[in-house]
Backbone bond lengths (Angstrom), bond angles and torsions (degrees), N, CA, C in turn:
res aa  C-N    CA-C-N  psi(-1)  N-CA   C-N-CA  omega(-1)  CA-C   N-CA-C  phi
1 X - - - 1.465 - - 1.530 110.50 -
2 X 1.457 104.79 -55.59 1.722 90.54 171.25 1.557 129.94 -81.68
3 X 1.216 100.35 21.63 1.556 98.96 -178.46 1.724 105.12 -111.19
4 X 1.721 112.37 3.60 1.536 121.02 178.96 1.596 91.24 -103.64
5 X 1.358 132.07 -36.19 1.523 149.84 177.86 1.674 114.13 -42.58
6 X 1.439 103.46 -42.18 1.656 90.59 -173.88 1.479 98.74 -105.65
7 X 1.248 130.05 -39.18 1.596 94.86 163.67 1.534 142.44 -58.91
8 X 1.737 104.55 -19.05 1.777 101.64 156.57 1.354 111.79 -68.30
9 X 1.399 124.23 -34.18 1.586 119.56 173.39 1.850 108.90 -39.12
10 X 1.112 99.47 -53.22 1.441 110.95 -165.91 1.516 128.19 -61.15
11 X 1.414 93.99 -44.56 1.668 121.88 168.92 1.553 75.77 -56.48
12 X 1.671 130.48 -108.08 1.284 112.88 -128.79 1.628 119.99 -53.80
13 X 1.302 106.13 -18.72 2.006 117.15 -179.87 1.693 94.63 -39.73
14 X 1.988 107.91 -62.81 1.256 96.35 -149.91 1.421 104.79 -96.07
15 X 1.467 115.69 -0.28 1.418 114.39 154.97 1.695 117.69 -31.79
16 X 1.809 89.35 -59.90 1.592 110.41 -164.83 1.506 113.37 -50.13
17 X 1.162 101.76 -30.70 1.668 116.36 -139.95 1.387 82.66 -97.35
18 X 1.505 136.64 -46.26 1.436 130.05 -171.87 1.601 99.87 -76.01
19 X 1.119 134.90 -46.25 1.569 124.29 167.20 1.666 118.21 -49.88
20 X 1.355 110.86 -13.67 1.848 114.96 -175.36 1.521 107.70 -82.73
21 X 1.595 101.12 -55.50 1.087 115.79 156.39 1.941 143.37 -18.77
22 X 1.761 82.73 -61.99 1.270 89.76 172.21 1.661 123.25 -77.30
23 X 1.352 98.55 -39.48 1.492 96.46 179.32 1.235 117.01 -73.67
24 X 1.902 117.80 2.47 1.401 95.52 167.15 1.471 97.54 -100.25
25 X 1.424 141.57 -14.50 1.844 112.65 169.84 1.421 106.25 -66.09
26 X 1.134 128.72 -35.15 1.804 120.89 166.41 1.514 116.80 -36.10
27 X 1.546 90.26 -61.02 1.829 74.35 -171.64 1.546 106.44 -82.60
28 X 1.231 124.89 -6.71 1.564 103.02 -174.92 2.247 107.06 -93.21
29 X 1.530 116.19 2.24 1.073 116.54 177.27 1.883 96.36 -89.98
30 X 1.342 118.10 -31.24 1.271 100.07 175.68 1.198 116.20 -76.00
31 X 1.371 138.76 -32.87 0.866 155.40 158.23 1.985 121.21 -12.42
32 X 1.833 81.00 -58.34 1.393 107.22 177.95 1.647 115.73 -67.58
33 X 1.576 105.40 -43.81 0.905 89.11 -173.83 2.021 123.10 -100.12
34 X 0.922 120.13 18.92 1.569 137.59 162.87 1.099 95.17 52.71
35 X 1.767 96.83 173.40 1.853 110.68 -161.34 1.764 108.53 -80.13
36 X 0.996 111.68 133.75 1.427 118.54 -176.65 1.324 143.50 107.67
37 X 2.176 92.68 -8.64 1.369 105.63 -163.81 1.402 108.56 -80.18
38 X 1.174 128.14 -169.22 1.387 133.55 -162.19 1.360 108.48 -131.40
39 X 1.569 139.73 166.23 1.393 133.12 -173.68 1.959 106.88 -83.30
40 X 0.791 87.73 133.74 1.682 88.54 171.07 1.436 122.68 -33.22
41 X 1.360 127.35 114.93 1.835 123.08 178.45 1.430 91.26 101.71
42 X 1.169 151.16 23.17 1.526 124.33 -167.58 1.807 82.33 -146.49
43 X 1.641 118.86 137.42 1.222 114.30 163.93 1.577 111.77 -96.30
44 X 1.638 106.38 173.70 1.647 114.85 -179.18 1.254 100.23 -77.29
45 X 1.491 101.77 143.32 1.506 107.54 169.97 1.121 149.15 -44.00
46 X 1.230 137.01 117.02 1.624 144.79 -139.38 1.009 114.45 53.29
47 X 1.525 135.98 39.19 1.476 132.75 159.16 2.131 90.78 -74.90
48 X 1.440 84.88 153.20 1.568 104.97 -171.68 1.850 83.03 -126.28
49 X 1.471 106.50 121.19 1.909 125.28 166.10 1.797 101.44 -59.77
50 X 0.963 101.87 131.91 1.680 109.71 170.85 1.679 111.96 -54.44
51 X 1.611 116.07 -11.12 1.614 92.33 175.94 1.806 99.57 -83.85
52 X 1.079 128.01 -24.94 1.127 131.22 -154.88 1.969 102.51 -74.42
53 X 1.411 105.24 12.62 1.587 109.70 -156.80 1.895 94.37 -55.74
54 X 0.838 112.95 166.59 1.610 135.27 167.08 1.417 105.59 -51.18
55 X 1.226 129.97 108.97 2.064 127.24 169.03 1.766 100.52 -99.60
56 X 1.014 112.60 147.82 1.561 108.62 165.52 1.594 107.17 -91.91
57 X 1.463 97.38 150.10 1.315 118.18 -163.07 2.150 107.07 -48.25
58 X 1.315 114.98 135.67 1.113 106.02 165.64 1.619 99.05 115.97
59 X 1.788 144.02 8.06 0.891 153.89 -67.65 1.828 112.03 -61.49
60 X 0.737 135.29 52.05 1.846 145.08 169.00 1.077 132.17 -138.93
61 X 1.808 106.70 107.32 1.164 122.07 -170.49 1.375 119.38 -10.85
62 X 1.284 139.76 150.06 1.698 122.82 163.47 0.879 125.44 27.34
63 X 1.568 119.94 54.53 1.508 132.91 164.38 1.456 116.83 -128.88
64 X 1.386 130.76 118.35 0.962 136.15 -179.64 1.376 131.53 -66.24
65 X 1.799 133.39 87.09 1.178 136.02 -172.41 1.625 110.68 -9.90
66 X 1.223 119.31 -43.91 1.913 111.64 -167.35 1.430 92.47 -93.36
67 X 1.281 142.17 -29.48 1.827 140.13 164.39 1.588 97.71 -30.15
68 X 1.445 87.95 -67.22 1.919 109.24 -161.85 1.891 100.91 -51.52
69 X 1.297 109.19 -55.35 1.464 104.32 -177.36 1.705 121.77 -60.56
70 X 1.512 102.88 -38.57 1.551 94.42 -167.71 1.668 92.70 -71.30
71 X 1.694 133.36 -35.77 1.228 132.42 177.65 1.715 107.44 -47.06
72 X 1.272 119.27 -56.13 1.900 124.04 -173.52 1.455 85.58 -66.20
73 X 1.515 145.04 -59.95 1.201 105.68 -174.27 1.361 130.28 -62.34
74 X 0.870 120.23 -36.19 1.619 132.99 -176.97 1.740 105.64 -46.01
75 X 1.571 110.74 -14.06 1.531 109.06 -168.18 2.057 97.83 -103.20
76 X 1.148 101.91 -0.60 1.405 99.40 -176.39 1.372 118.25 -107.69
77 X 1.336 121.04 164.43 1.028 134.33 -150.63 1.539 91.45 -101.60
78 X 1.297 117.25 -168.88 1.874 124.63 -170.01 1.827 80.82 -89.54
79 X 1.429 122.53 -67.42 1.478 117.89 -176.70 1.432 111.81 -31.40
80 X 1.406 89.96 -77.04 1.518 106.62 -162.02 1.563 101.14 -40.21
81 X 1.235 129.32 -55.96 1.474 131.19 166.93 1.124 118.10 -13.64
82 X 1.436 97.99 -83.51 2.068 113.57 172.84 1.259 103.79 -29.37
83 X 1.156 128.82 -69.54 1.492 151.36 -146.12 1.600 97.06 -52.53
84 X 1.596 95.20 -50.86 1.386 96.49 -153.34 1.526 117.82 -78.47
85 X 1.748 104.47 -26.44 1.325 101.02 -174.89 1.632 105.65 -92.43
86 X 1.249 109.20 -12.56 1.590 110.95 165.06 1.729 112.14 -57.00
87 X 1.065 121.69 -33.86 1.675 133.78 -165.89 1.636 95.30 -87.57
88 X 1.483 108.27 -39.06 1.874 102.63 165.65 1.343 137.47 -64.85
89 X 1.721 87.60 -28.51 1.952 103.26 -164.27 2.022 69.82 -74.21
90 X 0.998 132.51 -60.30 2.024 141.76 -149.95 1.534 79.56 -56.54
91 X 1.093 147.83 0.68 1.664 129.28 -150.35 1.415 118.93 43.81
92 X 0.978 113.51 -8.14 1.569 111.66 -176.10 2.085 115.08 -62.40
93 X 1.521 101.06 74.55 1.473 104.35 178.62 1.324 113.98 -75.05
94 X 1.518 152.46 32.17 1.382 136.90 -174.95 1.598 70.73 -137.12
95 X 1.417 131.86 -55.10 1.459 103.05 -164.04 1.647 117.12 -90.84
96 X 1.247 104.40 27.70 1.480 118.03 172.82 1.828 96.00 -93.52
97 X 1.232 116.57 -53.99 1.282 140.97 -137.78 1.928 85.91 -87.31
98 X 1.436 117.77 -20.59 0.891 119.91 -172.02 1.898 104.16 -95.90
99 X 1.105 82.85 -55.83 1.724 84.16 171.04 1.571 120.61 -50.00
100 X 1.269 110.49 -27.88 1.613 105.59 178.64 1.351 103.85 -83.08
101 X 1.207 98.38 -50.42 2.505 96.49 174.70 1.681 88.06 -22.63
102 X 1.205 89.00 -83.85 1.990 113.85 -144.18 1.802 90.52 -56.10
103 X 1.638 116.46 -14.59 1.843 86.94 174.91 1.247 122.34 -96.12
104 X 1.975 111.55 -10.75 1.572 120.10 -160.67 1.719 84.21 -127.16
105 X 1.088 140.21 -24.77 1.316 121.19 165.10 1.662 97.24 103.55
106 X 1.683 130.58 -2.66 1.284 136.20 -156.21 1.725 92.85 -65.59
107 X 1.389 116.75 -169.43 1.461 126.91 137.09 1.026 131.98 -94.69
108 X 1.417 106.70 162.65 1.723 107.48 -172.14 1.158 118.94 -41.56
109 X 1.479 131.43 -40.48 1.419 118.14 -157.01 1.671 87.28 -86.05
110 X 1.124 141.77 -38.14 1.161 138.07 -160.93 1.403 108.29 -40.33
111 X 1.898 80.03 -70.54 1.557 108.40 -172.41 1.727 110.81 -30.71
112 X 1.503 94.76 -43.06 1.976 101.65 -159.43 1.316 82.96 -84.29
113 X 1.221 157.67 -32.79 1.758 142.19 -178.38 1.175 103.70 -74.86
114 X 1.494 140.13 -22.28 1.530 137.95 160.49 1.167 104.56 -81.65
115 X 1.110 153.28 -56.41 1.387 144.26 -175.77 1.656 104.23 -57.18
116 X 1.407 132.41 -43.32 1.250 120.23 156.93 1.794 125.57 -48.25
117 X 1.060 97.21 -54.64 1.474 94.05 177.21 1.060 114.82 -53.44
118 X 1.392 140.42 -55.10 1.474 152.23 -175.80 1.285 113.87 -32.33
119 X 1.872 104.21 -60.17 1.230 134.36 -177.16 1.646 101.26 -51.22
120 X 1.762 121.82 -61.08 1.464 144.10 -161.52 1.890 82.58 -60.85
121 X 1.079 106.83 -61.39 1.797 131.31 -159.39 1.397 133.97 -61.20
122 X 1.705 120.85 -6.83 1.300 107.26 -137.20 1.394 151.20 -45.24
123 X 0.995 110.30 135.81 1.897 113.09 -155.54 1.378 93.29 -88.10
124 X 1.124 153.68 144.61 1.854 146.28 75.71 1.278 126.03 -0.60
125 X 1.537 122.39 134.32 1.241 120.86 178.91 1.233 115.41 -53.85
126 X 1.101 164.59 167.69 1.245 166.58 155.71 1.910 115.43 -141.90
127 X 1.216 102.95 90.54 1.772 107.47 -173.30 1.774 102.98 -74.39
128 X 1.162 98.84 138.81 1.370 129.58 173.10 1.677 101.90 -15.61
129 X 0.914 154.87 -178.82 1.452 176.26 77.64 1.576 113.60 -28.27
130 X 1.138 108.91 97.46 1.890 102.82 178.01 1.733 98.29 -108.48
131 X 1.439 78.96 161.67 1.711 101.05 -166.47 1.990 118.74 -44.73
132 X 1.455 88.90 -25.21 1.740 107.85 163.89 1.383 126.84 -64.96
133 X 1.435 119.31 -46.67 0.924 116.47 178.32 1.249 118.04 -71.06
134 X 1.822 108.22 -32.31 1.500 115.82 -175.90 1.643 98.02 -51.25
135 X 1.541 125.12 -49.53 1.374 119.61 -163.89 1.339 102.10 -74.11
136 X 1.040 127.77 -28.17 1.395 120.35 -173.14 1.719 111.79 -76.38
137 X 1.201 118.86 6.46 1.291 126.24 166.33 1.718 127.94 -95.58
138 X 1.485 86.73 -16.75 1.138 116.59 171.42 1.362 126.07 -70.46
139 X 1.072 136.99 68.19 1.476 130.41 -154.26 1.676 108.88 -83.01
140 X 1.156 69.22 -54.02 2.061 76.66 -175.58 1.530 124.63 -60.82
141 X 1.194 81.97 -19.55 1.895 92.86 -173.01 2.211 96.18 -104.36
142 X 1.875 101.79 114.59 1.084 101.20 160.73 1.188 149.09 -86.58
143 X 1.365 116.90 149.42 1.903 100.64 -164.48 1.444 100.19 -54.56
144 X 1.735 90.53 170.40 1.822 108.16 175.08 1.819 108.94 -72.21
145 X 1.232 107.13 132.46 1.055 104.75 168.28 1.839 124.41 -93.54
146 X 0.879 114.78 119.66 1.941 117.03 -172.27 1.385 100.60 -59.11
147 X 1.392 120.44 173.52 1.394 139.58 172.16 1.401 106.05 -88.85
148 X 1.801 125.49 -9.86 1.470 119.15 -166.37 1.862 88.04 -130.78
149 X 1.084 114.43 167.02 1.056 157.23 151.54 1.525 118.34 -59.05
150 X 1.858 129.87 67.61 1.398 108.21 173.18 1.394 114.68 -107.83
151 X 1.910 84.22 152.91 1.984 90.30 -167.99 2.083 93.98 -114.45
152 X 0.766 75.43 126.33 1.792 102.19 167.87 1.634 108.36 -83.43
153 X 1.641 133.94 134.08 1.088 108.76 177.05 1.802 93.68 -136.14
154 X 1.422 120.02 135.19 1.198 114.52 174.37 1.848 120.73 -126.46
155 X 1.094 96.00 115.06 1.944 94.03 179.70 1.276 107.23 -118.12
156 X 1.496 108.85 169.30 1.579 124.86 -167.25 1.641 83.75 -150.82
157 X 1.428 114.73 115.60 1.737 113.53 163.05 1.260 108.30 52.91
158 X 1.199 126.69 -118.38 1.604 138.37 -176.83 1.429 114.85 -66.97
159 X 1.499 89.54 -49.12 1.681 88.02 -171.92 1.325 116.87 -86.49
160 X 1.547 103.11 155.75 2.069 101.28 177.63 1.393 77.30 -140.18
161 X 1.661 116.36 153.83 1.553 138.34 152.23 1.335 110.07 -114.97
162 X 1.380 119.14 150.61 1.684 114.28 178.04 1.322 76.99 -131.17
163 X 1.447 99.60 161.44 1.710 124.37 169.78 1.935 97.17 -146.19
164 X 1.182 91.07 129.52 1.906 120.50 172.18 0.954 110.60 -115.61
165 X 1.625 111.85 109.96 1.584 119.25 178.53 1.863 114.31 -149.57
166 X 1.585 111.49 133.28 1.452 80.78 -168.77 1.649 99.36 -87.16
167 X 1.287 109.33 25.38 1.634 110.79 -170.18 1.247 107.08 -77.15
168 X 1.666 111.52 -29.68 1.503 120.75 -162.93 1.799 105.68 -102.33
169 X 1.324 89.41 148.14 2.163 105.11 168.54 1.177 96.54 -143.09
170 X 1.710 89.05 -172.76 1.326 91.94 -161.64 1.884 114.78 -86.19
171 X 1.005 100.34 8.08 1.653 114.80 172.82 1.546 105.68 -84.09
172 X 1.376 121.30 -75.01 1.463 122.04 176.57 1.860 121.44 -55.17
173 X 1.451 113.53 -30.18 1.477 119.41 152.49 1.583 118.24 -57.20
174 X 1.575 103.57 -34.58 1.259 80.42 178.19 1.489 116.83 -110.07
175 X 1.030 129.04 38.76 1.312 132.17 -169.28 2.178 103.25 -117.56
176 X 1.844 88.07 -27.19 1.329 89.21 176.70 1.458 112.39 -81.67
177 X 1.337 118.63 -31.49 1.681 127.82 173.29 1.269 115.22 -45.07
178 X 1.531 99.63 -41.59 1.832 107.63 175.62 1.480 116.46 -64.60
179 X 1.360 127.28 -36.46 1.641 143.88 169.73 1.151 102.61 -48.97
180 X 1.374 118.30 -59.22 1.568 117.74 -160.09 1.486 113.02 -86.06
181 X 1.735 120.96 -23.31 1.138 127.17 162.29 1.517 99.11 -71.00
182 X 1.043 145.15 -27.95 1.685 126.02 -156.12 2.001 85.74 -99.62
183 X 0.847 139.39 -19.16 1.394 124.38 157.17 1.948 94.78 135.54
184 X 1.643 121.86 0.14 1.131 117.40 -171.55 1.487 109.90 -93.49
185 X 0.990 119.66 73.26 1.648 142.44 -166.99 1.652 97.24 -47.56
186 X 1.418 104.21 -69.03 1.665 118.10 -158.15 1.647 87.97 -54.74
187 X 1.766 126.96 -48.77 1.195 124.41 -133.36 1.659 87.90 -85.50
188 X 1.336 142.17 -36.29 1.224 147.30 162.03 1.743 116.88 -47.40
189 X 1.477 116.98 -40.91 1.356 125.24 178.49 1.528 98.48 -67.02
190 X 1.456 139.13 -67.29 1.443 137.71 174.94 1.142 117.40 -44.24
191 X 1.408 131.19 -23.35 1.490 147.75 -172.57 1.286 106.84 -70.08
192 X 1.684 99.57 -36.22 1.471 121.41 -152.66 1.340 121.53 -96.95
193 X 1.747 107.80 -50.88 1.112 116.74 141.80 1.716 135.65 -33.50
194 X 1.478 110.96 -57.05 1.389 131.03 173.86 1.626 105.97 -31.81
195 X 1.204 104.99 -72.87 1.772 138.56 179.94 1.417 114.08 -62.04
196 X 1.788 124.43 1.03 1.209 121.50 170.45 1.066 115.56 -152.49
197 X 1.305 128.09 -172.68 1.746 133.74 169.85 1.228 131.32 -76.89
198 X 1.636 106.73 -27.38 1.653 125.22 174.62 1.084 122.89 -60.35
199 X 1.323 110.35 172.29 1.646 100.46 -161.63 1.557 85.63 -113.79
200 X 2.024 87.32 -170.96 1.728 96.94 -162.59 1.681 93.31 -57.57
201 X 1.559 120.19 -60.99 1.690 119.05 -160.92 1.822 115.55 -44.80
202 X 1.167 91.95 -39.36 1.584 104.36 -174.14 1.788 106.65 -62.69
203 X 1.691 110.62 -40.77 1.049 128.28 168.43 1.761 129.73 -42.36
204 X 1.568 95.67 -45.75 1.235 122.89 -161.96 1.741 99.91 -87.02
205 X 1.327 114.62 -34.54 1.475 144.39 175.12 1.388 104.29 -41.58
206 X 1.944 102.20 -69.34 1.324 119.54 -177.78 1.689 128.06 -49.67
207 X 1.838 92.72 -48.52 1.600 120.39 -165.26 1.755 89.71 -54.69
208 X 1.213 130.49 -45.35 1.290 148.75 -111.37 1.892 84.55 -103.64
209 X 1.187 113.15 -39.32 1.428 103.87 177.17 1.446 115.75 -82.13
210 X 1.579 114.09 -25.49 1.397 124.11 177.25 1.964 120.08 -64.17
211 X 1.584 118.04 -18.03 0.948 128.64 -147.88 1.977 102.89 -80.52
212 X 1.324 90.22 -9.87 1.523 89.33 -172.83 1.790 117.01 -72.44
């Protein structure tokens, strides 16, 4: 009998001692972690993650959706224009978004934050500014006059017009040829006028054989 006696003694000792044990890492982990805290890996409620930060509309930092649009138009051509807002009015946004990649060379996400804006924005064509028009804004300031006399001569079939001006060379002659070939009639006639003595009709006369 007492030789079954001290090994149950023993069992319950280290019974005891592993239950003492445990209940003291219990209370010293609550301990640790104080009233209010939260489980490890989990944030407090309504914390917002730093990727989720605020972007302004259009995706680029401090850029103003109608900035961004009149800028994407400014990169397009008179086609590409048409094209593009025709593919917006269709809803068709991936092959809008595609047409601007392949005309400005941007990246995708760009492309699709300009094609949004455009859409949000609408732009007007707005054609380039050439060095003519710049002068032709110029009122006060008169063209250069040359030391020679140049004559420009333009015919169609029967008819030929010459114009003699020492206003004109062969740079400003040919810059107006390009106007009247690209279909901007009026903007070639003021060009033309500007750069000579003739008047608007005589002007309009000239432009008129150049247009082909």
């Amino acid at each position: 009998m007492e030789a079954l006696l001290i090994p149950l003694v023993i069992l319950v000792l280290v019974g005891t001692g592993v239950l003492l044990v445990f209940r003291a890492m219990s209370t010293g982990r609550k301990a640790n972690r104080g009233p209010g805290s939260t489980l490890s890996g989990t944030a407090p409620s309504g914390a917002v993650p730093p990727e989720s930060a605020a972007r302004q509309p259009g995706g680029q930092p401090g850029r103003e959706p109608a900035e961004l649009a009149r800028s994407a138009a400014a990169k397009l051509d008179q086609e590409q224009h048409r094209l593009l807002y025709a593919l917006i009015a269709q809803g068709q946004a991936m092959a809008a978004i595609k047409l601007y990649l392949e005309a400005t060379g941007e990246g995708l996400r760009a492309s699709r934050d300009a094609v949004s804006a455009l859409a949000a924005h609408p732009q007007p064509f707005q054609p380039p500014a050439t060095p003519l028009d710049s002068e032709d804004g110029q009122d006060d300031d008169e063209p250069q006059r040359f030391p020679y006399r140049y004559r420009a001569i333009a015919s169609k079939g029967d008819v030929t017009r010459e114009v003699s001006s020492n206003m004109l060379n062969d740079e400003i002659y040919g810059r107006i040829r390009t106007l009247a070939r690209s279909g901007d009639t009026e903007g070639a006639v003021r060009a033309l006028t500007r750069h000579s003595d003739i008047s608007t009709k005589q002007a309009r006369e000239f432009i008129a054989l150049l247009d082909d």
